[in-house]
N, CA, C and O atoms as a GROMACS GRO file, in nm:
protein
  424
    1UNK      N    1   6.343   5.063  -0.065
    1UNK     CA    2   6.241   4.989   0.000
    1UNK      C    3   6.210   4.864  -0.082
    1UNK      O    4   6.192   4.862  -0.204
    2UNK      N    5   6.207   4.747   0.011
    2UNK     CA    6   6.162   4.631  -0.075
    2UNK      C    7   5.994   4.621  -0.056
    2UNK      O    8   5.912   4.656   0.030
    3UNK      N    9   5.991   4.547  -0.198
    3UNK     CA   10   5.838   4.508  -0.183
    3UNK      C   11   5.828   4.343  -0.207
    3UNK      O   12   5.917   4.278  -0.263
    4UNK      N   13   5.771   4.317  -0.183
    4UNK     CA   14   5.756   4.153  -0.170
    4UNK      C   15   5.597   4.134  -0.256
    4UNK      O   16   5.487   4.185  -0.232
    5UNK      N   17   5.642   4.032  -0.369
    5UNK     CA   18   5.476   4.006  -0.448
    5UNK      C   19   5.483   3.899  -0.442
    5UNK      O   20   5.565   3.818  -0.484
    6UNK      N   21   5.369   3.892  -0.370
    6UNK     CA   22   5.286   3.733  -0.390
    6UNK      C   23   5.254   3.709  -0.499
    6UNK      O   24   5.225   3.799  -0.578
    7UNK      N   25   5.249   3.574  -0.532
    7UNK     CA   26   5.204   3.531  -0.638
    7UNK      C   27   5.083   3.458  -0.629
    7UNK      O   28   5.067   3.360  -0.556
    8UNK      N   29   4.991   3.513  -0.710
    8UNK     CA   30   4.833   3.464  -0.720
    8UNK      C   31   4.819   3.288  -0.733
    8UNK      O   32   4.860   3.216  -0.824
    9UNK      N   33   4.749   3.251  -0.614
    9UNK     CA   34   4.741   3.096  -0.656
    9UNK      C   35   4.660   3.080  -0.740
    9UNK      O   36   4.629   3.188  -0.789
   10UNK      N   37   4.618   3.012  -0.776
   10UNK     CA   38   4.458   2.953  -0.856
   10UNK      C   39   4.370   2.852  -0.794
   10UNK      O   40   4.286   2.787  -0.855
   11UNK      N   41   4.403   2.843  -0.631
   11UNK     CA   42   4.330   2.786  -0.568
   11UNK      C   43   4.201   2.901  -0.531
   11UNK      O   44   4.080   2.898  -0.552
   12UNK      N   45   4.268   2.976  -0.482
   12UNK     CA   46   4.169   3.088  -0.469
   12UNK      C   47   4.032   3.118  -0.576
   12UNK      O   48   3.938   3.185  -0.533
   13UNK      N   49   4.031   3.080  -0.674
   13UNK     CA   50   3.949   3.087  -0.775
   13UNK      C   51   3.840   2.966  -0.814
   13UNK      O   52   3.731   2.971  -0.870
   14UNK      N   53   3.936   2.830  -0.749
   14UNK     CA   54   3.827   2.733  -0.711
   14UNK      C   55   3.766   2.737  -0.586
   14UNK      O   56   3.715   2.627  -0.561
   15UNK      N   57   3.755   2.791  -0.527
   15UNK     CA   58   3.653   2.778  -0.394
   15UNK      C   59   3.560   2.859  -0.422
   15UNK      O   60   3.498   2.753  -0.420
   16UNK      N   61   3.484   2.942  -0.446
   16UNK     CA   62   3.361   2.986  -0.514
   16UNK      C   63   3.250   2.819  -0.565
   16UNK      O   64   3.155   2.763  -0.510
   17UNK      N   65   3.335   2.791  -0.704
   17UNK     CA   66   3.256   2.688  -0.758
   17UNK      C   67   3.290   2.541  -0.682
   17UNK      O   68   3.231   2.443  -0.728
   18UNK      N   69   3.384   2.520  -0.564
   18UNK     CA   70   3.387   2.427  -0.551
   18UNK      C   71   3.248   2.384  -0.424
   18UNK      O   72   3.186   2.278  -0.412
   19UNK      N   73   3.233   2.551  -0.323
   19UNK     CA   74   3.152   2.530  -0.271
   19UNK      C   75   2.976   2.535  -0.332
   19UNK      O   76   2.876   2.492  -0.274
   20UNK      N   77   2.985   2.593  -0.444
   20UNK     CA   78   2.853   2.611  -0.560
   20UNK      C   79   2.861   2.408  -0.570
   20UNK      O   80   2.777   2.336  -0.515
   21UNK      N   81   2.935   2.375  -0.621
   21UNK     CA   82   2.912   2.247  -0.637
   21UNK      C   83   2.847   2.181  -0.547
   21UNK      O   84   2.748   2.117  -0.581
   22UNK      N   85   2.908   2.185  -0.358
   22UNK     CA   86   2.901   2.075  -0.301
   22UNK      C   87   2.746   2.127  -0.218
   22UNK      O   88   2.736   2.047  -0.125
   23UNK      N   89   2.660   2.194  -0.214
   23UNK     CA   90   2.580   2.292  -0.220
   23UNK      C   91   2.505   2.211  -0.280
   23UNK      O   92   2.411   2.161  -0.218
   24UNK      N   93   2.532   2.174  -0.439
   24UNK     CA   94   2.404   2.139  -0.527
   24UNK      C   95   2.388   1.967  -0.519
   24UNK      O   96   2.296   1.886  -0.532
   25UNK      N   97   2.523   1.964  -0.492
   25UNK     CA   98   2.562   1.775  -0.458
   25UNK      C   99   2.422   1.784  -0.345
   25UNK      O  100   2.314   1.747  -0.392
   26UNK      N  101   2.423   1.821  -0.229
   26UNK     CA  102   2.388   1.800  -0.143
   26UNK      C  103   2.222   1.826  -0.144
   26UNK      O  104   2.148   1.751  -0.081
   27UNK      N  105   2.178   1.922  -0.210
   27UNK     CA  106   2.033   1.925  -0.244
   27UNK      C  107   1.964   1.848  -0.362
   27UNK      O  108   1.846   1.826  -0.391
   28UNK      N  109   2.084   1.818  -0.417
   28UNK     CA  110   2.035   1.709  -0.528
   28UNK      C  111   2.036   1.558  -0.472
   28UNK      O  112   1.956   1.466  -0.489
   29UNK      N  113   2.119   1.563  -0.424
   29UNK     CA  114   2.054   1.430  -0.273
   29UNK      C  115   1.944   1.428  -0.227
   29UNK      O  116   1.876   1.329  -0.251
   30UNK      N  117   1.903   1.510  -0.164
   30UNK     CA  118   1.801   1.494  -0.078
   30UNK      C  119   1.689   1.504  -0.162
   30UNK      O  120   1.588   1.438  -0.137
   31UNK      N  121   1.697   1.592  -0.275
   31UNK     CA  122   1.569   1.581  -0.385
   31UNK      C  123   1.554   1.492  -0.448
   31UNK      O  124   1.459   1.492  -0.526
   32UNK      N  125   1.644   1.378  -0.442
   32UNK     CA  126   1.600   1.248  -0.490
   32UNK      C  127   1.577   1.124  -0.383
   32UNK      O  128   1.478   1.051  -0.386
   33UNK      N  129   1.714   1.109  -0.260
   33UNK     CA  130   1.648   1.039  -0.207
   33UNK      C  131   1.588   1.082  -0.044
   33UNK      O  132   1.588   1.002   0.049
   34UNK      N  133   1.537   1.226  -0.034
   34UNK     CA  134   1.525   1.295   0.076
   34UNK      C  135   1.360   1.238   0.098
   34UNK      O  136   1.303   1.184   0.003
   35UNK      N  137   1.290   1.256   0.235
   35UNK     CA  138   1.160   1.203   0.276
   35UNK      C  139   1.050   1.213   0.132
   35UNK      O  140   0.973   1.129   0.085
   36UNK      N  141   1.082   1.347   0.093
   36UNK     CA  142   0.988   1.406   0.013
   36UNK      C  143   1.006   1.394  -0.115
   36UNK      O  144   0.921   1.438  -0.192
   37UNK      N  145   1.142   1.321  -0.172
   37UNK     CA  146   1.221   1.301  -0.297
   37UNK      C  147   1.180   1.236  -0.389
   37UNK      O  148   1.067   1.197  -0.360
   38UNK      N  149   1.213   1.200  -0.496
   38UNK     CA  150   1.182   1.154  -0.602
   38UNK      C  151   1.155   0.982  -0.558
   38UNK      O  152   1.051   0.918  -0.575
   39UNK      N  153   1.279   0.938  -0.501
   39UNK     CA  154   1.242   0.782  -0.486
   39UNK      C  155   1.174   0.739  -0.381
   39UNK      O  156   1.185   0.619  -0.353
   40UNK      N  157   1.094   0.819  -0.304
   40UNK     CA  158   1.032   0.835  -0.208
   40UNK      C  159   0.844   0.828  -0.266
   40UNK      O  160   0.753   0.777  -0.201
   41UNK      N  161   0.833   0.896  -0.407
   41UNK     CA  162   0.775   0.915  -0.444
   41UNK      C  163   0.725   0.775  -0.526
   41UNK      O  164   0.607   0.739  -0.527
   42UNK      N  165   0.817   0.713  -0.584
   42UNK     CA  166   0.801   0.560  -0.643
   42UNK      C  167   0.771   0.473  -0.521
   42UNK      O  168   0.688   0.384  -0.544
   43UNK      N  169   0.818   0.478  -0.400
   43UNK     CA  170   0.803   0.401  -0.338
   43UNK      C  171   0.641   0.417  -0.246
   43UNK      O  172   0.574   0.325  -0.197
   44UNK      N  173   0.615   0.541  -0.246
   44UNK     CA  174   0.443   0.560  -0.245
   44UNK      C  175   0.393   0.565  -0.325
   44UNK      O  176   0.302   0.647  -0.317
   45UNK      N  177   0.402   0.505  -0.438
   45UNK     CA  178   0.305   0.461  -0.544
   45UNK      C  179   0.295   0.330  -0.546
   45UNK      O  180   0.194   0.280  -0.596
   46UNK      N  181   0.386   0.260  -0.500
   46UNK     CA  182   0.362   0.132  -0.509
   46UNK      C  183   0.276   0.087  -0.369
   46UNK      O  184   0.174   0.018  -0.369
   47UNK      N  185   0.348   0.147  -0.245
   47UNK     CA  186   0.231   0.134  -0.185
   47UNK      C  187   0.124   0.160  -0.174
   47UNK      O  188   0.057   0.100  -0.090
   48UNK      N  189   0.070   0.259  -0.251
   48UNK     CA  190  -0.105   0.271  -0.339
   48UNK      C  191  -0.113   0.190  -0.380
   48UNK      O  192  -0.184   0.108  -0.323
   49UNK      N  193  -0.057   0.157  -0.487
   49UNK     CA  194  -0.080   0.018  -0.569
   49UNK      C  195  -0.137  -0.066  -0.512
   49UNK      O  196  -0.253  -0.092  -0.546
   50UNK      N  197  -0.070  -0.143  -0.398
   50UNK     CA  198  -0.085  -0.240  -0.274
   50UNK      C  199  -0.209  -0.205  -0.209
   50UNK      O  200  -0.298  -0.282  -0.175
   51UNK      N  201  -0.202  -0.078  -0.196
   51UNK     CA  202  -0.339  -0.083  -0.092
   51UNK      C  203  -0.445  -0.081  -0.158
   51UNK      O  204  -0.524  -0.163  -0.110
   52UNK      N  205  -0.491  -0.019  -0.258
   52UNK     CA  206  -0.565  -0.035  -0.365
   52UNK      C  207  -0.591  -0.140  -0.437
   52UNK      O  208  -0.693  -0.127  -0.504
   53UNK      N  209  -0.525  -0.260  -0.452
   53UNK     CA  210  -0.570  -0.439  -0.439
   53UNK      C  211  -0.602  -0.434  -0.342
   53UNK      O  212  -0.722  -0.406  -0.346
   54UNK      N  213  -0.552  -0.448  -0.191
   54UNK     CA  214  -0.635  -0.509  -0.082
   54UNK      C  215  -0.770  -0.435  -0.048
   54UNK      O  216  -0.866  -0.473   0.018
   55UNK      N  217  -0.745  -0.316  -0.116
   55UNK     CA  218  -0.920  -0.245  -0.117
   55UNK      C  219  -1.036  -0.338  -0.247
   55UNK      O  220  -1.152  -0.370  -0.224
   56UNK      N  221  -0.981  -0.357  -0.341
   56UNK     CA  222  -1.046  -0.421  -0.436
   56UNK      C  223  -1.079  -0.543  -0.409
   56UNK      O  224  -1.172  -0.590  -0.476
   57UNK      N  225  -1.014  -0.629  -0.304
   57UNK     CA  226  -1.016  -0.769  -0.233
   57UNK      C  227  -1.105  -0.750  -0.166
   57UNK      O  228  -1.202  -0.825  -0.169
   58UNK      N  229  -1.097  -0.634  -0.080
   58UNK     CA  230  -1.221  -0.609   0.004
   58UNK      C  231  -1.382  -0.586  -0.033
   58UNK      O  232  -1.480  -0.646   0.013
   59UNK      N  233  -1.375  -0.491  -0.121
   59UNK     CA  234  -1.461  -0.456  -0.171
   59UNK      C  235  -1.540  -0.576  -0.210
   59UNK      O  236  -1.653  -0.582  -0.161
   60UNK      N  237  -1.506  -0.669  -0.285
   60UNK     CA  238  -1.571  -0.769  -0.350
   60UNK      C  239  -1.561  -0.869  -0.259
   60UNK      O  240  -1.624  -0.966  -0.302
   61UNK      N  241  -1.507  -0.893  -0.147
   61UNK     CA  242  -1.568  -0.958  -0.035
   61UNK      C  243  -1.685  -0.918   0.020
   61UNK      O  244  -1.774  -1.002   0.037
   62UNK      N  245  -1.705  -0.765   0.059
   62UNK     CA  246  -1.840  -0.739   0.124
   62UNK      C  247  -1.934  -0.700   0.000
   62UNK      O  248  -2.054  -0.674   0.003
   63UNK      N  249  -1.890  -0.700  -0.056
   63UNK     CA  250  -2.041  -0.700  -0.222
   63UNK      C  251  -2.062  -0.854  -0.156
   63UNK      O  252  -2.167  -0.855  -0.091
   64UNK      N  253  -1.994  -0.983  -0.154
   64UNK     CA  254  -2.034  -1.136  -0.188
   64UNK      C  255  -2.123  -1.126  -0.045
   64UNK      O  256  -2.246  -1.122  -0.048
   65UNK      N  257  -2.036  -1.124   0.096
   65UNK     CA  258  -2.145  -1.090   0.214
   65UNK      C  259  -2.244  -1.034   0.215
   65UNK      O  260  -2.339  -1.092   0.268
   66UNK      N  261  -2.270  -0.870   0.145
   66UNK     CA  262  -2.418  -0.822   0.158
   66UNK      C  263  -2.502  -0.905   0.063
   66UNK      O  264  -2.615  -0.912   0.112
   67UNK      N  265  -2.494  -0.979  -0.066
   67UNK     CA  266  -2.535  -1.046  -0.120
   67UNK      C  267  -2.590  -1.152  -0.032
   67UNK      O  268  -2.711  -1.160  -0.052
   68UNK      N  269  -2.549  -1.234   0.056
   68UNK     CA  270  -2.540  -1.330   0.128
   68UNK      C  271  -2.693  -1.292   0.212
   68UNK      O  272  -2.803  -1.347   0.215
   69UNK      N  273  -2.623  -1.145   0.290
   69UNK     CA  274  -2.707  -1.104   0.398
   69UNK      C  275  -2.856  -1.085   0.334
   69UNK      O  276  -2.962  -1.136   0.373
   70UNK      N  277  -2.828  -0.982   0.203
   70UNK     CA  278  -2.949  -0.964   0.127
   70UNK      C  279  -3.055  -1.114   0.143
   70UNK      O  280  -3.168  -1.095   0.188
   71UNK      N  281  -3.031  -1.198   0.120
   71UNK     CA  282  -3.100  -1.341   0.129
   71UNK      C  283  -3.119  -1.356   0.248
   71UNK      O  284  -3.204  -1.445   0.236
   72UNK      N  285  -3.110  -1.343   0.355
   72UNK     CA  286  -3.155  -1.354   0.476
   72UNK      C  287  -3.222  -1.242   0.575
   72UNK      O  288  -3.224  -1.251   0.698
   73UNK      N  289  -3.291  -1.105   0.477
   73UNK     CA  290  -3.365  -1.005   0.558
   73UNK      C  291  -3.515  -1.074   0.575
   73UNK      O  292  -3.552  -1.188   0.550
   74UNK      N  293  -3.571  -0.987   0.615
   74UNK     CA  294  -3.692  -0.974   0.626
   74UNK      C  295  -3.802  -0.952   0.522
   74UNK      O  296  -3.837  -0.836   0.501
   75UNK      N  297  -3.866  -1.061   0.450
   75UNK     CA  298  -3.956  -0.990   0.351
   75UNK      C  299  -3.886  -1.122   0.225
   75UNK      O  300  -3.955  -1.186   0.146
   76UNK      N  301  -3.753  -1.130   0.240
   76UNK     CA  302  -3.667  -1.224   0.146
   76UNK      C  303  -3.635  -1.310   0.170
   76UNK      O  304  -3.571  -1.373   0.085
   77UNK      N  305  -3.660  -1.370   0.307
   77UNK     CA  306  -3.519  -1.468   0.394
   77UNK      C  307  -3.625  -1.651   0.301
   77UNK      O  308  -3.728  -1.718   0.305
   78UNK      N  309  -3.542  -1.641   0.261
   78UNK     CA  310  -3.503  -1.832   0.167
   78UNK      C  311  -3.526  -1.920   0.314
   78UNK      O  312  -3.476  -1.910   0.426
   79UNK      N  313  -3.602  -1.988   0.269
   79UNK     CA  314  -3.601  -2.148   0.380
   79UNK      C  315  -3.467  -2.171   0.360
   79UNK      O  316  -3.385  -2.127   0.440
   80UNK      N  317  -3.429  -2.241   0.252
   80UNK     CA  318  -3.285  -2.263   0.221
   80UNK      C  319  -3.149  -2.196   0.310
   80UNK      O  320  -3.084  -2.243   0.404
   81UNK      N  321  -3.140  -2.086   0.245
   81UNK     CA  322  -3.019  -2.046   0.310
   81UNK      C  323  -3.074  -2.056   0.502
   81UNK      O  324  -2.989  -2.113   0.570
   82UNK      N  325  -3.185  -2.013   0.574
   82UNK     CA  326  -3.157  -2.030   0.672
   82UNK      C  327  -3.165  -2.197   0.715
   82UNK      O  328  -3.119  -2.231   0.824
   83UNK      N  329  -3.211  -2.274   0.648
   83UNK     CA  330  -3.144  -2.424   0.702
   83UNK      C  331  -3.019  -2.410   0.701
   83UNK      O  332  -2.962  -2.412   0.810
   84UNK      N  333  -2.929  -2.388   0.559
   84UNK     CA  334  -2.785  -2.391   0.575
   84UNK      C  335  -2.718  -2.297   0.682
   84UNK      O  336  -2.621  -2.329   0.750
   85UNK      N  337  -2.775  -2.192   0.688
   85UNK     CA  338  -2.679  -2.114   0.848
   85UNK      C  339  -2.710  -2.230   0.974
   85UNK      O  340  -2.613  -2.269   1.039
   86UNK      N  341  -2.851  -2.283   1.006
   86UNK     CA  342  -2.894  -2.307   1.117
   86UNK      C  343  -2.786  -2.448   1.095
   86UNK      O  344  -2.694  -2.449   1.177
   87UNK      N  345  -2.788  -2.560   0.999
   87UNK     CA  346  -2.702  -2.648   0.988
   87UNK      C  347  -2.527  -2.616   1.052
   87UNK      O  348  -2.469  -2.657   1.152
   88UNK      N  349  -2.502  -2.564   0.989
   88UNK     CA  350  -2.390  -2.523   0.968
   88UNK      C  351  -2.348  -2.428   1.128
   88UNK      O  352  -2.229  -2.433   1.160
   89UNK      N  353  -2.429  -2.358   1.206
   89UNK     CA  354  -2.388  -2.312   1.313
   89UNK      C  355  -2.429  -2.447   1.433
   89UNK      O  356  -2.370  -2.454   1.541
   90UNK      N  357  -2.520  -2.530   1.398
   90UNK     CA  358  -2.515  -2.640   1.500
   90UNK      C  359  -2.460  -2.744   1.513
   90UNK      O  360  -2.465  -2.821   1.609
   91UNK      N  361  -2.364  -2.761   1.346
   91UNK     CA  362  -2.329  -2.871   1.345
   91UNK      C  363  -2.380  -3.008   1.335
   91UNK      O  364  -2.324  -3.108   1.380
   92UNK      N  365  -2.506  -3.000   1.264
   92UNK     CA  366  -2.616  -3.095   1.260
   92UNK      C  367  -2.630  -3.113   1.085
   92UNK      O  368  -2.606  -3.037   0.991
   93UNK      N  369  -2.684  -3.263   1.095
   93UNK     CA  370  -2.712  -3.309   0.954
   93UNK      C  371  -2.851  -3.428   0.958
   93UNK      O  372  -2.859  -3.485   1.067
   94UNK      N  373  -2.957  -3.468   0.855
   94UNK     CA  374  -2.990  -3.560   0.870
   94UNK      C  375  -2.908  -3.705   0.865
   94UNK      O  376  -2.790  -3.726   0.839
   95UNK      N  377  -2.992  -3.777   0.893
   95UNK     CA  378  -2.930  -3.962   0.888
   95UNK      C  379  -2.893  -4.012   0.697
   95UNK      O  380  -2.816  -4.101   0.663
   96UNK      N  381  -2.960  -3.940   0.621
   96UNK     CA  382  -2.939  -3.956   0.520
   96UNK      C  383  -2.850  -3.840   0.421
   96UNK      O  384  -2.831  -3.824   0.301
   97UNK      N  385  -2.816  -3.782   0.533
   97UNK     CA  386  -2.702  -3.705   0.443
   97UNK      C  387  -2.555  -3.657   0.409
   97UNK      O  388  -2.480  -3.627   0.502
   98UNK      N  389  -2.526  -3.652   0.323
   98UNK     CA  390  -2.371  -3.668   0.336
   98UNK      C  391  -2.310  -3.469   0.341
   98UNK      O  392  -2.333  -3.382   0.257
   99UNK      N  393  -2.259  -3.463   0.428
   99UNK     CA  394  -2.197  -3.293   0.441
   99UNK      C  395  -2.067  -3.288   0.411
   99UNK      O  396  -1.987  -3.371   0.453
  100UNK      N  397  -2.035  -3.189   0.336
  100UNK     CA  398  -1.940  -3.151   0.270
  100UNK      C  399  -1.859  -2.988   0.325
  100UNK      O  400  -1.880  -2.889   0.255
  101UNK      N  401  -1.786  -2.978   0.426
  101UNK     CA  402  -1.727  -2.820   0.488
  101UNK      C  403  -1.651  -2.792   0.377
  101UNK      O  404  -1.594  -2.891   0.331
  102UNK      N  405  -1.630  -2.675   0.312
  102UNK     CA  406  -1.528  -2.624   0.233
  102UNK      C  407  -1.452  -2.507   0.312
  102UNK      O  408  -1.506  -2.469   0.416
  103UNK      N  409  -1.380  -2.471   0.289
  103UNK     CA  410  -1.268  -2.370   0.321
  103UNK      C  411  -1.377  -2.224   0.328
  103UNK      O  412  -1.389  -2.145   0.421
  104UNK      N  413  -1.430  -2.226   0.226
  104UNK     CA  414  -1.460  -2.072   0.165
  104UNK      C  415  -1.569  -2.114   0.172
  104UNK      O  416  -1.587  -2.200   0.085
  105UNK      N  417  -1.708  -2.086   0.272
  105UNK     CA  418  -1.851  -2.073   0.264
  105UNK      C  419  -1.920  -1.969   0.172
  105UNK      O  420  -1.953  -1.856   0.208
  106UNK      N  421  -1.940  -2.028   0.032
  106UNK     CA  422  -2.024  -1.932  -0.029
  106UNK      C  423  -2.040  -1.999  -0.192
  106UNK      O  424  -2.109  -1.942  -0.276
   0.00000   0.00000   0.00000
């Protein structure tokens, strides 16, 4: 009786770790640049960053407005500042005066 022997490849022995590899390739992708990933993570910090100036822009815009407003309640309101609103929304000046518009009222 014949017997016939195969001979052992050594391919057989890389497919275990070749699929262990492509497995970790592939989650190590996505854990860096996946929704939730690492560079995902730099890139929402900077947009904090960003929004957090235009909050600080803000902020100290309406501090300068309630300041503004503060001068014009009830109990406080300046002759002054309400000539300058009443000027300034009618577009009116005396004969002897020279007016000056700037960009930025304040």
């Amino acid at each position: 009786m014949w017997t016939r022997h195969h001979k052992r490849r050594n391919t057989g022995r890389l497919i275990i770790p070749v699929i262990t590899g492509l497995f970790l390739a592939y989650f190590g992708f996505h854990a860096y640049h996946g929704e939730y990933g690492i560079y995902s993570s730099y890139q929402l910090d900077a947009r904090i960053a960003e929004a957090q100036s235009r909050l600080d822009a803000l902020v100290a815009a309406r501090s300068k407005l309630e300041g503004r407003i503060a001068l014009l309640r009830d109990g406080s309101l300046e002759k002054d500042m309400l000539d300058e609103q009443a000027r300034r929304a009618l577009n009116v000046a005396r004969e002897n005066e020279v007016v000056i518009f700037l960009d930025d009222p304040g």
